[in-house]
Every structure is written in structure tokens, then in C-alpha cells.
Legacy VTK file of the C-alpha trace (Angstrom):
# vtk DataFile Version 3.0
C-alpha trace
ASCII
DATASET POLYDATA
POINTS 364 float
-11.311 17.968 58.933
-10.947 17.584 54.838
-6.963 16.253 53.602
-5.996 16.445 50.752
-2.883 15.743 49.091
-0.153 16.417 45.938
-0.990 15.466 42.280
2.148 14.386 40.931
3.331 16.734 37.900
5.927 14.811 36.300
5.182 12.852 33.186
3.458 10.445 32.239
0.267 12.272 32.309
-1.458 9.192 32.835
-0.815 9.194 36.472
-2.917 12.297 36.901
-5.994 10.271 36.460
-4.730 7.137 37.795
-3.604 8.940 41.253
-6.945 11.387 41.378
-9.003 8.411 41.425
-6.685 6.105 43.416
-7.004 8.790 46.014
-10.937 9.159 45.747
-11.145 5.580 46.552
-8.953 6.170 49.686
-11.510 8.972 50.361
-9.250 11.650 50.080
-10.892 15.218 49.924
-9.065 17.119 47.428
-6.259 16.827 45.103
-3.946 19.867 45.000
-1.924 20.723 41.396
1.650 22.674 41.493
1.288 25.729 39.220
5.247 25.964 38.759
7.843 26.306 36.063
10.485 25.324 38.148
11.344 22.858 40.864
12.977 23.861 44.301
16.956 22.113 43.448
19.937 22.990 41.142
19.626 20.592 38.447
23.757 19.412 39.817
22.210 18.344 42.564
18.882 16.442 41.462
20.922 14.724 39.095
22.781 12.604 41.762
19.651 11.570 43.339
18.101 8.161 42.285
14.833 9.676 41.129
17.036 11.087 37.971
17.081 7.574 36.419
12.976 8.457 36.052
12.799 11.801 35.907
16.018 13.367 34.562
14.908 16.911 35.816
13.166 18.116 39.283
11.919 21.411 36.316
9.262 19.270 34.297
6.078 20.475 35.378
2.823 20.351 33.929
0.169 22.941 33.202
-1.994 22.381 36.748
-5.238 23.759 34.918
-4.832 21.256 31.724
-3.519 18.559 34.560
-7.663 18.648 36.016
-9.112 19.057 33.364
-7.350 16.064 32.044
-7.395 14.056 35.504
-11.086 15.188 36.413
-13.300 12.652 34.461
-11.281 9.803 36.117
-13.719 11.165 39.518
-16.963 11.722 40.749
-16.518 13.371 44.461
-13.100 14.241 45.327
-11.976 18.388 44.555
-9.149 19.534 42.599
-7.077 22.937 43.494
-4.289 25.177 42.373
-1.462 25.498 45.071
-0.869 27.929 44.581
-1.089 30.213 40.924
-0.714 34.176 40.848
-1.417 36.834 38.078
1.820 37.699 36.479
2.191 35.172 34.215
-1.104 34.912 33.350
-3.347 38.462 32.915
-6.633 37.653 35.224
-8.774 37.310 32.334
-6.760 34.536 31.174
-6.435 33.523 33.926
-10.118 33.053 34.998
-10.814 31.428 31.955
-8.365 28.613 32.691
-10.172 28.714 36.073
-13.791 28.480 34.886
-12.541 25.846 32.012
-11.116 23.411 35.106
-14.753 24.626 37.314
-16.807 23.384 34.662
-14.423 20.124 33.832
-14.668 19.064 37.707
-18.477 19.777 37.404
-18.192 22.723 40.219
-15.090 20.592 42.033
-12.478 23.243 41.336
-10.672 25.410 44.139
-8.426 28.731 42.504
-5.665 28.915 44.702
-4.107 32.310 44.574
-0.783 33.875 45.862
1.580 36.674 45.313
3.943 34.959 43.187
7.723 33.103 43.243
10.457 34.556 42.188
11.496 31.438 41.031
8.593 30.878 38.235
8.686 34.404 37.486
12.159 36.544 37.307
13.957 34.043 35.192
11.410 34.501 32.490
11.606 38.237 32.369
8.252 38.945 34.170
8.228 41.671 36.364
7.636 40.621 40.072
7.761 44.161 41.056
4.878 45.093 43.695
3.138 41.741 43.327
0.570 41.858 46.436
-0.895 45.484 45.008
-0.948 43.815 41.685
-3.425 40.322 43.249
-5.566 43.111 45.000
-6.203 44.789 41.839
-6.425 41.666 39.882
-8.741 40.525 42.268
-10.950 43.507 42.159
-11.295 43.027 38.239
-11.984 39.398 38.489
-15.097 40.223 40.644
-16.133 42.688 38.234
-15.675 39.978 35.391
-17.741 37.239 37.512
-20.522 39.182 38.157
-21.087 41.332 34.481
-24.312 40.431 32.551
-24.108 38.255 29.012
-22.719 40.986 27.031
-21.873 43.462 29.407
-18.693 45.711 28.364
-16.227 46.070 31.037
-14.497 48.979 31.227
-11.184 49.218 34.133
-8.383 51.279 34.220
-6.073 50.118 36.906
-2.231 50.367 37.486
-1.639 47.500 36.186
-4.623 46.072 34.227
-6.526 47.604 31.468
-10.174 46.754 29.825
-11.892 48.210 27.382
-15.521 47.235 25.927
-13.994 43.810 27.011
-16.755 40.709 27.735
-16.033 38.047 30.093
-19.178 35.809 29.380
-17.846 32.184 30.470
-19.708 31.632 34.543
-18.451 29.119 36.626
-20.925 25.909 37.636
-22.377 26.964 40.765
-19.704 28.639 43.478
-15.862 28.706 42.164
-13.692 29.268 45.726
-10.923 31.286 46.054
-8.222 30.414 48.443
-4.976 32.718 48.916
-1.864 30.703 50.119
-1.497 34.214 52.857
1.807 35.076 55.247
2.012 38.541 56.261
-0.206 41.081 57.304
-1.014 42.453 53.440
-1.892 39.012 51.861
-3.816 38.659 55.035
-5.625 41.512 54.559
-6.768 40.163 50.928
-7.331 37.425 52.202
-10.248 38.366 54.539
-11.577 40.726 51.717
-11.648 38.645 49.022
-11.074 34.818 49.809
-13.340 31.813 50.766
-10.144 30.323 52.111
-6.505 30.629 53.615
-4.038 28.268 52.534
-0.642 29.321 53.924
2.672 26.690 53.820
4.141 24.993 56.859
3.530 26.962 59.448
4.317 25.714 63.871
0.610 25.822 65.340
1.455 28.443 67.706
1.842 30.722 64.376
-0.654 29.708 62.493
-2.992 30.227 65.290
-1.462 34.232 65.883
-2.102 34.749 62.099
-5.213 32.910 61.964
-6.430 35.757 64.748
-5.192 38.280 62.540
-7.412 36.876 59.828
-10.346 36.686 62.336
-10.027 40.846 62.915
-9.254 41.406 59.244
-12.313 39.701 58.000
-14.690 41.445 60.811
-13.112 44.591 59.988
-14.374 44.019 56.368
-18.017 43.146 58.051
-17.015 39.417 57.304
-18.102 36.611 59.213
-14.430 35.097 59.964
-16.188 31.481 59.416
-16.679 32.214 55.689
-13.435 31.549 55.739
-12.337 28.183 55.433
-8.550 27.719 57.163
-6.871 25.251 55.679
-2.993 24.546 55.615
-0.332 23.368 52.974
2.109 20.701 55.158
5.488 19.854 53.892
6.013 16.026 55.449
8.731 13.773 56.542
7.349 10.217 58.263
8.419 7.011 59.198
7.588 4.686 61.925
11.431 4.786 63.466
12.129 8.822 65.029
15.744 8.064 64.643
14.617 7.534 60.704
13.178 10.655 60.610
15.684 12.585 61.714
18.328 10.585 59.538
15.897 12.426 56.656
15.837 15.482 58.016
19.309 15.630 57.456
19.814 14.877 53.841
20.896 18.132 51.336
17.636 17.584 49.159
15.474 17.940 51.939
17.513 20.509 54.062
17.073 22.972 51.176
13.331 23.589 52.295
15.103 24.711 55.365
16.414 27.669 53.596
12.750 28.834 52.560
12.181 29.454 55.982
11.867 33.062 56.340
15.483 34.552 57.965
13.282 36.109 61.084
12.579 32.542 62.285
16.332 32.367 62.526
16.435 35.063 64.179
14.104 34.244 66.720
15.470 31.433 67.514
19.191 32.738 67.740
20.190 31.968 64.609
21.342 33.568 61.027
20.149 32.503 57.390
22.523 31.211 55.444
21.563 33.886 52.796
21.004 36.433 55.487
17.883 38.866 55.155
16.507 36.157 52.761
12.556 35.405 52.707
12.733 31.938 50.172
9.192 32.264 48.104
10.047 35.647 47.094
13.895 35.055 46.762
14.575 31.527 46.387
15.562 30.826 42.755
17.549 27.656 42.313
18.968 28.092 39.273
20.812 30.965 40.538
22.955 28.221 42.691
25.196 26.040 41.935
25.258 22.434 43.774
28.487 23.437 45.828
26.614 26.754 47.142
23.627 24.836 48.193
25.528 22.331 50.080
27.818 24.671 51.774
24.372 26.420 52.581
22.374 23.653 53.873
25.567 23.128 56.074
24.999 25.702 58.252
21.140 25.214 58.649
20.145 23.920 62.072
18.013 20.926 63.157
15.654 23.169 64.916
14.974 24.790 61.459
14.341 22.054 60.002
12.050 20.709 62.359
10.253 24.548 61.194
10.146 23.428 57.712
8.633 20.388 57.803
5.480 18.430 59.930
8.038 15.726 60.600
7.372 12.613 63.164
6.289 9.100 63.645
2.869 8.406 62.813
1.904 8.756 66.502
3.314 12.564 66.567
1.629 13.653 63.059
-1.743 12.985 64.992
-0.907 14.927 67.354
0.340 17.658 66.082
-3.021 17.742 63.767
-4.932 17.752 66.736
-3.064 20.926 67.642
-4.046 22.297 63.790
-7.746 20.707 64.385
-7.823 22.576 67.853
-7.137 25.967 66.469
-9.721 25.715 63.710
-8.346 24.427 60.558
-10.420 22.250 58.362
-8.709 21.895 55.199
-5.022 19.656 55.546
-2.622 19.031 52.684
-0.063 16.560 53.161
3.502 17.329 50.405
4.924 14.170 51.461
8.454 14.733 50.999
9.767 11.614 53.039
11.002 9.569 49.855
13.005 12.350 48.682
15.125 11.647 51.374
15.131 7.834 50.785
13.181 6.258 47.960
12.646 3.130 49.469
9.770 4.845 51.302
7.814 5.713 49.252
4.828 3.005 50.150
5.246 3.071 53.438
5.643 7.263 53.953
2.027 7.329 51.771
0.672 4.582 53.675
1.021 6.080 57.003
-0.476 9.361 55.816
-3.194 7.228 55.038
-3.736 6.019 58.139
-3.169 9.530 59.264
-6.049 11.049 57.212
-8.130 7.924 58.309
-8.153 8.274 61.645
-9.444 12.009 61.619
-12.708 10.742 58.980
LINES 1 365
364 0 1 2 3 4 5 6 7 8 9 10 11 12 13 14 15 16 17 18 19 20 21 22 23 24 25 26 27 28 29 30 31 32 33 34 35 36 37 38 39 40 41 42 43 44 45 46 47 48 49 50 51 52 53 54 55 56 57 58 59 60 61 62 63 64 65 66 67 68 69 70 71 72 73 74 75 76 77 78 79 80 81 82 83 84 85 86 87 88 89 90 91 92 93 94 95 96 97 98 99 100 101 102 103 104 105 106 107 108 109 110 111 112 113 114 115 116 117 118 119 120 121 122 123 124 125 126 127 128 129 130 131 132 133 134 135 136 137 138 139 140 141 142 143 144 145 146 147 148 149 150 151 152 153 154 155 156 157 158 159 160 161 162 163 164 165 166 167 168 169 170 171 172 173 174 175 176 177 178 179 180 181 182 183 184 185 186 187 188 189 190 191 192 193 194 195 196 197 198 199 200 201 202 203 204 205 206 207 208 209 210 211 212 213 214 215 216 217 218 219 220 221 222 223 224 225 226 227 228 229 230 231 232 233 234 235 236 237 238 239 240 241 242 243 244 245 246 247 248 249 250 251 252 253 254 255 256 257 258 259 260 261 262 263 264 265 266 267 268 269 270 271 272 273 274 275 276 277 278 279 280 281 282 283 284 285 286 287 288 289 290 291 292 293 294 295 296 297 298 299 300 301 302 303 304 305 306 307 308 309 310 311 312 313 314 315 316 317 318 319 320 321 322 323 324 325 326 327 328 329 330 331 332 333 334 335 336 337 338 339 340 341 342 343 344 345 346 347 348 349 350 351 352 353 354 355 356 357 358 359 360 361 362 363
């Protein structure tokens, strides 16, 4: 199995490089870049946390394809990814530029991670987020045309939501440039085994990731795909100590219950319970600046432990092992630890990193 891990994406921009080749050293696989305008809290809320002495905002975030290029030089081996951009607020030929500029600036290390799009980076800025998984198709479909054109080869495409004409896209990536789409339901899915080299979907139990993961299996054969050109990786949201009572002490605290409520409403439902938002499905919903801290509080209130235990890979060191081993047994090969511990308590932030080290180290 490869892990990889966060970059951070709060200034200084320093730490890009200095954490990129801290984490080569550690030998680390890949090094994973936020493509966000916004953080996940109501600024009311991150303001009373300790990190707001450092960072007085959770909605600084830099430009993930500058962030490589800038951090890239600072390595020799380790990858660098998206996790996860989409094509609304960039148009896919700017958008493949920015890719090919980071592909060339890792020296053929990059990784374009793709997805339908959050509502929070992209209705507050006027963007239209209507029909967003028809729109990746089709912007997919025109970035294969653009890859593969000649040196001077007009492209000509008339879509229903792109348009080229006599355009060039003449800038080729070094050697392969792998897509990854950050997939859920059956549509993205779909994509996924037509167009993707991998699947990076967010915390998922291994019991679901493994139903979907069959799904992606009959997609790609459907599409005369060879399901093992399709790397499976996963994008883990984490909460670890070395005491259990600790980590459920975390698991309790507002900033971190709030992932809780990006858990799609039909888990809730499955397991008996409501969303506190209802019919509510958090990437394409979820906009925090639409709350204020009060609602979020009441809201995080009424989320149960069992959800939370959904939202996050949460344990002793002992139990994220084996829980990877469950991942590892149902084929993925690509990990990414979010370690989200700290946010709950800054005082562990060493020792939360430290025992994903040992985590990582123990599957090398």
C-alpha cells in the first residue's frame, strides 16, 4: 500500500516545501493539496479555537497548483495531488494547463484529482453548480481531445457547456499525467471507470467502500476496462491517540462533530436516525458561511456517536491497523491520512502525526 498525507494550506508558504520534504524523508508516498476557497466552520466558531491566535481564519487557502509547483523542487521521489479540484471554476483548458504546469514542475510526479464540485467553493461566488457530474463528463471528454491533438492541431467542440473553436492546446504532460476522481454514487462511478486511472472517494466504512468498489469493477468491464487500471485509493478523515477514552473525548468536540453533518442523511437513515438538516448530502450542500455558530452547535447537538464514528477512521494506534488491513484486504492501494486529531486538542499535534507514522510504517 502507498499513504500519503495533507499539505498544509495555510500561510507561510514556506511550510509547503519544508513539510513535502519532511515527509519524503519519512518515506511518505504522496502529498495531497486542498483545492478550496473555503474551510468547513463558521468563522464564530473557528475564532474561539486556539489555532485563531495563528491562523485568524479556517478560509485562507492557497492555490494547490501554485502550492506544488512551489513545494516540488524541495523533492526528488515523493508525488503531489489535487484532492480534489472540479471544472467550474476553472474552464478545462485552464484547467489542464495548471495541471500540465504542476506535471512538468514535479518532473511527471503530479496526480489531477477530479470531482464534481462543493457547493461551498462554488455557489457563494456566483458559479453555477447546476448539473455538475454531466458538466466533468463533458469536460473530461474535451480534455482527452486536448491531450492527444498534434502540435498545431485546431480543436473544434461544441458541447453543452464548453465551446472551442480553431483552439490549440500544445503544452503535453512529462510522460503519463493520472487522473483520479474523488467518486460516490453510481454516476461519478460510472466516470470514473471510463475515464480515471484512479478512485479517490472520502471516508467511507470498509463494508461500503468494498460494495462501491464492485460497482467500479462492473463499470470499468462494462467499458472493456481492465478494473486493475484502476488504482483504489481512499481519502481518510483521522482522529488518534494512544488512550480510546481520548479518542472519544475528541470525537465529541463541536469542531470536529461538524464533519458529522457531511455524512450523507441516508446513513442516518440506515442506521435509525435523522440529519440534523434533514434530506441534506454535505459536499453538495454544506456551505458554512450560510450558518451561524449557534446553528452549528445546536446541530452538532443532535448528531450521534455512531455517526461520528462514520465520519472519521478514529482509534488507538492498534485499531487504525486494523481497520487498514480491512481497506488493504478489499484492494485499496493508495491511503490518505487528514489527520484531524489536533483540531480537537492542540496539544496533539506531535503525537497524533507520530502515530500515523508508525501507522504508515508498519504497512512499508
Amino acid at each position: 500500500m502507498e499513504f500519503g498525507t495533507v499539505a498544509p494550506t495555510f500561510p507561510p508558504i514556506a511550510e509547503a516545501q519544508k513539510t513535502a520534504k519532511r515527509l519524503e524523508e519519512k518515506g511518505y508516498d504522496a502529498l495531497w493539496f486542498a483545492d478550496h476557497l473555503m474551510g468547513w466552520y463558521p468563522h464564530d466558531l473557528w475564532k474561539e479555537t486556539t489555532f485563531a491566535m495563528r491562523y485568524p481564519s479556517c478560509h485562507m487557502f492557497y492555490d494547490a497548483f501554485c502550492e506544488i509547483c512551489y513545494a516540488a523542487p524541495a523533492t526528488r521521489r515523493i508525488k503531489f495531488g489535487v484532492s480534489v479540484s472540479e471544472v467550474i471554476r476553472r474552464h478545462p483548458a485552464v484547467l489542464l494547463q495548471q495541471a500540465v504546469t504542476a506535471n512538468h514542475a514535479t518532473e511527471g510526479r503530479f496526480i489531477l484529482g477530479l470531482g464534481a464540485g462543493e457547493a461551498e467553493n462554488i455557489v457563494p461566488y456566483g458559479l453555477d453548480f447546476d448539473k455538475p457530474v454531466a458538466r466533468l463528463e463533458e469536460a473530461l471528454k474535451l480534455m482527452e481531445i486536448m491531450l492527444s491533438s498534434d502540435y498545431g492541431e485546431k480543436i473544434n467542440f461544441a458541447g453543452k457547456f464548453y465551446k472551442l473553436e480553431d483552439a490549440v492546446f500544445d503544452l503535453k504532460p512529462v510522460g503519463e499525467m493520472p487522473i483520479w476522481l474523488g467518486a460516490h454514487g453510481d454516476k461519478m462511478l460510472k466516470l470514473t471507470a471510463r475515464f480515471a486511472d484512479g478512485w479517490i472517494p472520502t471516508t467511507l466504512p470498509p463494508e461500503i467502500y468494498a460494495e462501491k468498489a464492485q460497482k467500479l469493477d462492473r463499470f470499468a468491464r462494462e467499458e472493456n476496462r481492465d478494473p486493475a487500471e484502476i488504482k483504489k485509493a481512499i481519502f481518510l478523515s483521522v482522529v488518534v491517540d494512544e488512550k480510546k477514552e481520548e479518542v472519544e473525548r475528541l470525537l465529541k468536540t463541536p469542531i470536529l462533530k461538524i464533519h458529522a453533518l457531511l455524512v450523507p442523511s441516508e446513513f442516518y437513515e440506515a442506521m435509525g436516525y435523522k440529519h440534523p438538516f434533514g434530506k441534506f448530502y454535505g459536499l453538495l450542500q454544506y456551505i458554512p458561511t450560510k450558518y451561524s455558530k449557534e446553528e452549528i452547535l445546536n446541530a452538532v447537538k443532535d448528531v450521534p456517536d455512531e455517526i461520528s464514528r462514520i465520519a472519521f477512521l478514529a482509534g488507538t494506534k492498534d485499531e487504525i491497523v486494523s481497520e487498514i488491513e480491512k481497506y488493504e484486504k478489499i484492494g485499496v492501494e493508495h491511503v490518505v491520512f487528514w489527520n484531524l486529531t489536533y483540531f480537537g486538542d492542540v496539544s496533539k499535534i506531535k503525537s497524533s502525526y507520530a502515530l500515523l507514522d508508525e501507522v504508515a510504517s508498519l504497512f512499508r
